[in-house]
C-alpha positions, 0 to 999 in steps of 0.5 A: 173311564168312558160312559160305556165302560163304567155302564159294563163295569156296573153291569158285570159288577151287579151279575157278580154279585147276584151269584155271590147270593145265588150260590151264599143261598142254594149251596152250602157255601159260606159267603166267602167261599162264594165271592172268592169262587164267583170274583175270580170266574167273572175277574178270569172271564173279563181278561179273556173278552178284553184279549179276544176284542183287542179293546182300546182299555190297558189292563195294567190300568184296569188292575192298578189304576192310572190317576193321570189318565182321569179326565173332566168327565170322569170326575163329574160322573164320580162325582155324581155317584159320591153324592148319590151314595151319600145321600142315600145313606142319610136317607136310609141310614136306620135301616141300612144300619138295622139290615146289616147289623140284625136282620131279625130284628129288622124282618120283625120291623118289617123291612125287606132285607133281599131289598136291602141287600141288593141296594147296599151291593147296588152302592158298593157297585157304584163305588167300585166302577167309579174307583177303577180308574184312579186306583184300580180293581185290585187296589179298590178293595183295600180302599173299601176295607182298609179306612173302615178297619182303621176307624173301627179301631179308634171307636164304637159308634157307628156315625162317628166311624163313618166321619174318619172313614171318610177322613182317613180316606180322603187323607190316604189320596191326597197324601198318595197322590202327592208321593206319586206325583213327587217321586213318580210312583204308581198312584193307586199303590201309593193311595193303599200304601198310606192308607195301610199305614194309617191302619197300622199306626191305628193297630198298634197306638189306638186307645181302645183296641191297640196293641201296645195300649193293651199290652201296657193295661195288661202289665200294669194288671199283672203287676197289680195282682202280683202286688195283691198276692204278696200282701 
């Protein structure tokens, strides 16, 4: 990933997800509908210029990553963007924290959520450009969604699901990596595919919310009231 590349990532990246808003606000389009129609264009838009300029970039790199292809200066500018976005968040953790949960009541404090928004899209636009190269643009979004979904399972607090976020994805690379260095896989489908098991085995064994838990209280509840109608 070359300086100029991870500029026009962070800048195609920005002009999406301003019309993800533009078209969430003067549209009576939720905002699914919105990011799948606005992604898809711009994704479409993307594979054409990299065809007509015949660019130096794989496109199969771009997609699905390429771990060995990370040089020096790719991981000093990664880098640079995680310790930015982590400080950012201590700094602004109340009120990324009040934006995104009640915006009412945030706007009755008197932060401006468009302001907000737009910096927590400016940091997940960071941490997308800068995870293209190891695992892809298709596989980035798993590794922003999967870790933050496995964590919710096992608790409540916020902080505390931030900390196995993080674990559970730096658990998920380094274990990937390691399958696709060993048995010569591809390394962002092996990242995913451990992270997908983490999430798994968290959906079926998570205290609180997994299923076989609940599917055990929900017996022994059944059983009980059985034993309380027969008495």
């Amino acid at each position: 990933m070359e300086l100029t590349f991870f500029l026009r990532g962070r800048f195609n990246w920005r002009v999406n997800s301003d019309w993800d808003r533009l078209c969430e606000s003067k549209q009576p389009h939720k905002n699914d509908s919105a990011i799948g129609i606005v992604f898809t264009a711009f994704f479409s838009i993307g594979i054409i210029l990299i065809t007509f300029l015949k660019s130096s970039s794989d496109l199969y790199h771009i997609l699905f990553g390429n771990v060995l292809a990370v040089r020096s200066s790719d991981m000093w500018i990664t880098l640079g963007i995680g310790i930015f976005i982590l400080l950012a968040v201590i700094v602004f953790y109340k009120e990324l924290l009040i934006s995104s949960f009640d915006p009412v009541i945030s706007s009755v404090y008197g932060l401006p959520n468009r302001m907000i928004h737009y910096f927590l899209m400016t940091l997940l636009t960071l941490v997308t450009v800068a995870s293209l190269q190891t695992v892809g643009i298709i596989l980035v979004v798993a590794m922003l969604i999967t870790p933050a979904a496995t964590a919710y399972l096992l608790t409540d607090r916020l902080w505390i699901m931030i900390y196995l976020s993080a674990f559970f994805g730096a658990v998920s690379a380094v274990v990937g990596l390691g399958l696709s260095f060993t048995y010569n896989l591809s390394s962002g489908a092996s990242i995913v595919l451990v992270a997908t098991i983490l999430f798994g085995s968290a959906f079926i064994f998570s205290p609180k919310q997994g299923i076989l838990w609940r599917s055990l209280k929900s017996k022994r509840k059944r059983t009980h009231l059985k034993k309380e109608a027969s008495m």
